[in-house]
C-alpha positions in Angstrom: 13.9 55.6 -21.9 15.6 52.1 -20.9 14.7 52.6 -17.3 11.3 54.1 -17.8 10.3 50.7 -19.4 12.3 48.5 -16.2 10.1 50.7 -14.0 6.8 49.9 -15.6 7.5 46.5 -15.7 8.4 46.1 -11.9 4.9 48.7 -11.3 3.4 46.1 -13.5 4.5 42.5 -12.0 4.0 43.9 -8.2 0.9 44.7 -8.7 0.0 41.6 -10.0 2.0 39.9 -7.3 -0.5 41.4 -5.1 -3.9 39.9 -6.0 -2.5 36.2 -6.3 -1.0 36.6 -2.3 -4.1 37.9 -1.2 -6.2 35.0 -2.9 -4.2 32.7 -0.6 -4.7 33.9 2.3 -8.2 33.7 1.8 -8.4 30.3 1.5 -7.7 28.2 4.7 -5.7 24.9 3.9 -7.5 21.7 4.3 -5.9 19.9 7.1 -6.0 16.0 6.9 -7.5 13.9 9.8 -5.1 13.3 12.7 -4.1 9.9 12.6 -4.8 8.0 16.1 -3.3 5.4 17.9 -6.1 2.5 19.0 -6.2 1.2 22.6 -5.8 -2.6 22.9 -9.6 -2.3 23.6 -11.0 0.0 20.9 -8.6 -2.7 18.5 -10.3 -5.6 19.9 -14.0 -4.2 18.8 -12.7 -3.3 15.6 -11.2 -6.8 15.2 -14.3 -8.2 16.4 -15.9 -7.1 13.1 -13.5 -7.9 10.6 -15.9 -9.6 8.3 -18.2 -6.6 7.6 -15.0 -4.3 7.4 -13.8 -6.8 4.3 -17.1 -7.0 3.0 -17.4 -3.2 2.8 -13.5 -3.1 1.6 -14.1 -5.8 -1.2 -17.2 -3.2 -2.7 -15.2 0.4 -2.3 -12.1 -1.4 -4.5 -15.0 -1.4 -7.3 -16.5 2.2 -6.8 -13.1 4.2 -6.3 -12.7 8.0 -7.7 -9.3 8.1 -8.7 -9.0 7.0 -12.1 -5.2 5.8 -11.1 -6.1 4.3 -7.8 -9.3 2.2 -9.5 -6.7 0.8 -12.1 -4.5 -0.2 -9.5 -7.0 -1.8 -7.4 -8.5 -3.9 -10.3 -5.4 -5.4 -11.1 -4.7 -6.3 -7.8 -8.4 -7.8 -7.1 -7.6 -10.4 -9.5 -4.9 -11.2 -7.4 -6.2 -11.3 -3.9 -6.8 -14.1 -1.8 -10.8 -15.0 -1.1 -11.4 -12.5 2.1 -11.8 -15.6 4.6 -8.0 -15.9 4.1 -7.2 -12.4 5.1 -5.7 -11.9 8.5 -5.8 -8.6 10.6 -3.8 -7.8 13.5 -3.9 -5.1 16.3 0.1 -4.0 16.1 1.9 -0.9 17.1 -1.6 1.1 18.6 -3.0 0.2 15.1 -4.3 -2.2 12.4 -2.5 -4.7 10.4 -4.0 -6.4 7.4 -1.8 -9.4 5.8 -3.7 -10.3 2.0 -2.1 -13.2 0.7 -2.0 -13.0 -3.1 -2.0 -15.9 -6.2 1.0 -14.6 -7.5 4.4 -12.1 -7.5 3.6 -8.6 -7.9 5.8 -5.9 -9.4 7.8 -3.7 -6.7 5.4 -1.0 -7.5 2.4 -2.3 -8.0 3.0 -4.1 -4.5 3.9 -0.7 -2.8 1.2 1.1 -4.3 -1.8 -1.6 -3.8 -0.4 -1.8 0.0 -1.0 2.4 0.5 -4.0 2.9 -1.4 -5.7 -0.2 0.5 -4.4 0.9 3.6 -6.2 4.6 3.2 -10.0 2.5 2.1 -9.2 0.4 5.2 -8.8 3.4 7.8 -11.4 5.4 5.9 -14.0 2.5 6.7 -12.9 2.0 10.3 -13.5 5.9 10.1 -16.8 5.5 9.3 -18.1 2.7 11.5 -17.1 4.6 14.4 -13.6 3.2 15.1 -11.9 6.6 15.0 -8.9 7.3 12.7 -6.3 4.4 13.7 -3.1 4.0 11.5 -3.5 0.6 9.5 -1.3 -1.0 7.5 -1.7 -3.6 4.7 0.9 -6.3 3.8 0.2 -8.1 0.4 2.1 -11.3 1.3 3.3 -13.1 -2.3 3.7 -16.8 -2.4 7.3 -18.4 -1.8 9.6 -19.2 -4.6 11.0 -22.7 -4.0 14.4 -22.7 -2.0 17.4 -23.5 -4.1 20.7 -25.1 -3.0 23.8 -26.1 -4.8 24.5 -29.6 -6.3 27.7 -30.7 -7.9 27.9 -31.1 -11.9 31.1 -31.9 -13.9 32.4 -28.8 -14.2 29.2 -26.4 -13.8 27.5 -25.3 -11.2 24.0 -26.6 -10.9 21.3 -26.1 -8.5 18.3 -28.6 -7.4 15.8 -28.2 -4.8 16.7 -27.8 -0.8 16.0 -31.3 0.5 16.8 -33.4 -2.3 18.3 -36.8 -1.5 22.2 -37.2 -1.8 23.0 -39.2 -5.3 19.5 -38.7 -6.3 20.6 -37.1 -9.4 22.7 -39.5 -12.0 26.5 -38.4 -11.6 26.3 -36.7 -8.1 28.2 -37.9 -5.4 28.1 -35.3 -3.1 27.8 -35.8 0.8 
């Protein structure tokens, strides 16, 4: 009786194996656009109309579908530089977009904003007729003050890189 019920139950699963394989094999996968590398030329149109491509990156960030990417994106627009600042580069058979930003951004945040704007980037060069280059986007942060270290009695303290020698009362450093 015990392997009566094993045998069902293998009849059973294989024959619902069966419709599940063939359903897949049905469907052909979607294959992503092949990424191209850009000609110094082809870059030099695209760079040529950099101020449109902004324009037109500046109004996707607000329609986006993703409900994650859109979240992302508004935090960083608050962020970003005013598009005139913006640089873009032809590097490595591709583009290269550095967005200077008001203020430090979280390790993630920063890695994430970078990808997602990246992908609306090369999507819009897509669709103006630039074919599918690879682009990159650097969010460049501003720089933190450089530190040095000054003398104390007994501590260590530190004061800004280029301060005078003696400037500070007790400090007689050279």
């Amino acid at each position: 009786m015990h392997l009566r019920r094993i045998a069902a139950c293998l009849v059973l699963a294989s024959s619902l194996v069966s419709p599940c394989l063939a359903a897949d094999e049905e469907v052909a996968p979607v294959r992503p656009m092949r990424v191209e590398p850009l000609t110094r030329g082809r870059a030099a149109q695209i760079l040529a109309d950099t101020d449109t491509i902004a324009e037109d990156l500046l109004k996707q960030m607000k329609n986006l579908r993703n409900p994650a990417e859109a979240a992302l994106v508004d935090d960083l627009s608050a962020v970003l530089s005013h598009s005139s600042e913006w640089e873009w580069y032809s590097r490595d058979h591709g583009i290269l977009l550095a967005i200077p930003v008001k203020e430090r951004l979280g390790l993630l945040a920063s890695y994430d904003g970078e990808k997602v704007l990246a992908d609306v980037v090369r999507r819009l060069i897509n669709q103006k007729g630039g074919g599918n280059p690879p682009v990159q986007v650097v969010l460049i942060e501003p720089e933190l003050p450089t530190m040095t270290r000054g003398c104390g009695v007994g501590r260590a303290t530190w004061y800004p890189a280029g301060t005078p020698v003696g400037t500070f009362a007790g400090c007689n450093c050279r």
